[in-house]
ROLUMDREN-984042 format. One record per residue (C-alpha): y, x, z; residue in one letter. Coordinates in steps of 0.001 Angstrom, whole numbers, plus 500000, padded with zeros to 6 digits. Each point is the difference from the previous one (the first is absolute). Example, Ala and Ser with C-alpha at 12.3 -4.5 7.8 and 13.67 -1.06 7.14 Angstrom:
# residues 2
495500512300507800A/503440501370499340S/
# end
This chain:
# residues 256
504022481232503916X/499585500286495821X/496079500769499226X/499273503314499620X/501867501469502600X/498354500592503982X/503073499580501522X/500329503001502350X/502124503477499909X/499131502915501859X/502537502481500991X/498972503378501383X/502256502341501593X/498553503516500463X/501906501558502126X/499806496837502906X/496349499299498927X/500674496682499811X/498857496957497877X/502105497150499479X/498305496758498146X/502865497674497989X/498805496774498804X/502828499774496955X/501878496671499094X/498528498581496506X/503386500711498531X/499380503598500196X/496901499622497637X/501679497712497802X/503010501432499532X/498547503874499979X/496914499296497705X/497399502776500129X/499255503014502266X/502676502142498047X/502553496926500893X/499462499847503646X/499621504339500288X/503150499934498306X/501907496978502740X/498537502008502507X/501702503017499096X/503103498575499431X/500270498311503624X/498212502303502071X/500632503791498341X/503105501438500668X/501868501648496567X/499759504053500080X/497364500404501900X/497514503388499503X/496881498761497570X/497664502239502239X/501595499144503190X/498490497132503005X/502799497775498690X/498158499091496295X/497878496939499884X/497010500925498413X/498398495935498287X/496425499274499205X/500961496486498642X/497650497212498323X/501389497284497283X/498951496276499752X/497313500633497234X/498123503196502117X/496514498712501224X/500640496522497900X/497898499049497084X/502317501488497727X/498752503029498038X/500776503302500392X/501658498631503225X/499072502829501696X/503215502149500568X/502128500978502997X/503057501906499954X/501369502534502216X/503601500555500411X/502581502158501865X/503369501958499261X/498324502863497400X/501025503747501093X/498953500578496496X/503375497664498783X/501889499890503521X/499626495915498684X/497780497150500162X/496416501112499449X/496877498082499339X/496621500625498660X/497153497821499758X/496000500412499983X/496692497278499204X/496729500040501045X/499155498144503365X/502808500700502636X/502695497653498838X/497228497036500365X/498509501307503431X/503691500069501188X/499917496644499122X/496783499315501928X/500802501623503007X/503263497394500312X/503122501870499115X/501969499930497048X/501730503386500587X/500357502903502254X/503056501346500686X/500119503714501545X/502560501965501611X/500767502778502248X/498120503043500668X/496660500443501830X/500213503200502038X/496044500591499104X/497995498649496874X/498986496284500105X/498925497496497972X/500661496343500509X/496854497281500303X/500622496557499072X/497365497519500854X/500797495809499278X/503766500834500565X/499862501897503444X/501208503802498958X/498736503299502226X/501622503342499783X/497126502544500238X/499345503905500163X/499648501777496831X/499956503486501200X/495920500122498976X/501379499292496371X/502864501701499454X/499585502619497204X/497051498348498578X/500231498515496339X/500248496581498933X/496210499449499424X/498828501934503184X/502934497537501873X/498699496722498657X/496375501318500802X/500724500885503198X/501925496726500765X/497331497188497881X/497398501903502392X/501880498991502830X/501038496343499450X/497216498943497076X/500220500690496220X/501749496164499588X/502852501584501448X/503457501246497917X/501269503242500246X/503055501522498458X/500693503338500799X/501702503561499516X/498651502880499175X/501153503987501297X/502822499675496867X/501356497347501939X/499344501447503409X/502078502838498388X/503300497736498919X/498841500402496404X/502755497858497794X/496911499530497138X/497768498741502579X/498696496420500339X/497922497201502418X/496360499910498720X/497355497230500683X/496086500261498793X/499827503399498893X/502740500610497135X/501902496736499618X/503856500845500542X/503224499244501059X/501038502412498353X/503971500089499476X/503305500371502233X/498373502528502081X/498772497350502226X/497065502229501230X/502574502602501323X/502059497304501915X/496449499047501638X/499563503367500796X/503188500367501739X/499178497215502593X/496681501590500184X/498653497001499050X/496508500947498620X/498877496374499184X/499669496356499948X/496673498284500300X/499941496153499961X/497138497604500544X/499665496524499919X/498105496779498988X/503481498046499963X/499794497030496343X/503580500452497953X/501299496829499699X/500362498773496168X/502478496068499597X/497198498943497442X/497081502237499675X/498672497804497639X/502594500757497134X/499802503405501101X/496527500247499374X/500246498513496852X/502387502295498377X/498260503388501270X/497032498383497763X/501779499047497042X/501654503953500158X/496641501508500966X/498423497949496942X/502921501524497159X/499016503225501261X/496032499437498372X/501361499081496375X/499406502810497429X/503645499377498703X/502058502931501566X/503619499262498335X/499153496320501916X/499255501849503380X/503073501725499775X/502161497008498930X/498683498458503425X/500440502351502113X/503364500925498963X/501436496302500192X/498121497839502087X/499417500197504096X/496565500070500665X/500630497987503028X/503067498065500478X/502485500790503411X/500202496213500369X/496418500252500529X/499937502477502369X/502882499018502288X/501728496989498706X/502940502048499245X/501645498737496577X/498585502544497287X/
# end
């Protein structure tokens, strides 16, 4: 398996309230580079053409890349994809902050959801093992009172990404939110979670993300870090714009 990846798939279907667990082949990662990559396989192979964006038969991703959780900065990102009923197409947004690296640490490199929960749930991932849980007791809260309610439950290391009532509602502007205001913001992803009556995802997890040579890696996040102290803006700028802070050969021994 390339470094930076965990490995594992989960694949929820709703409307069974079942969890399936795939353990992909490396070529998938190497050929599919990236959460967007593998959201996008997935939908290829598994979603059937036509379907009804805010029908059971979208698959709703919360998908990771190689560089999420690594030493890499601002590798912090996860992506969530689905067929937009905004565009009647391909949809994705993305969002930072911590739930793309607790993903990570709880053991899965993406979530796949489909089908349609006949009550509100939200989905628990803990080192890998996925649970399909009530949600009724937060359904028609908002985003913040959600994430409160669920860090109370499992600790405040734990991941949440969440709807609020505009996606409970099938609003096409809403998004999935994690710590407060951080958003997923386009496609109308939010509404598609809200028409599986999917509330949430929390994730928790101790699990280490691989890295082929965490030496190198750590090497170049301090040589970026240290360009970002200089006084000289334009030279800040000329770095970020055309050098990689930290190399995808050092991350997963994929050629860069």
């Amino acid at each position: 398996m390339p470094g930076g990846y965990m490995g594992r798939i989960l694949f929820v279907d709703l409307s069974r309230g079942s969890i399936e667990e795939e353990s992909p082949p490396e070529s998938l990662y190497r050929d599919y580079i990236g959460g967007y990559g593998i959201a996008a396989k997935v939908a290829v192979e598994r979603q059937k053409p036509g379907i009804d964006a805010l029908g059971p038969e979208n698959i709703l991703g919360f998908v990771a890349g190689p560089l999420t959780a690594s030493p890499a900065p601002y590798g912090s990102r996860y992506y969530v994809t689905a067929k937009s009923p905004l565009t009647g197409t391909w949809g994705d947004a993305n969002g930072g902050g911590q739930f793309g690296p607790q993903m990570k640490f709880a053991g899965v490199d993406a979530i796949f959801v489909s089908g349609m929960s006949p009550r509100p749930v939200y989905l628990l991932v803990r080192d890998g093992k996925g649970e399909i849980r009530d949600a009724g007791h937060l359904w028609g809260k908002d985003s913040v009172e959600t994430e409160q309610a669920l860090k109370a439950e499992w600790g405040k290391e734990a991941g949440v990404a969440c709807i609020g009532p505009a996606g409970e509602k099938l609003s096409f502007i809403s998004g999935i939110v994690n710590e407060g205001g951080r958003l997923a913001a386009r496609a109308g992803v939010g509404a598609v979670a809200g028409s599986k009556r999917l509330k949430a995802i929390v994730v928790l997890g101790n699990n280490e993300v691989p890295i082929a040579d965490k030496e190198r890696a750590t090497l170049l996040r301090r040589e970026y870090l240290q360009t970002l102290k200089g006084p000289a803006v334009e030279r800040r700028r000329k770095y970020v714009t055309c050098a990689a802070p930290v190399s995808m050969a050092a991350i997963s021994q994929t050629p860069a």
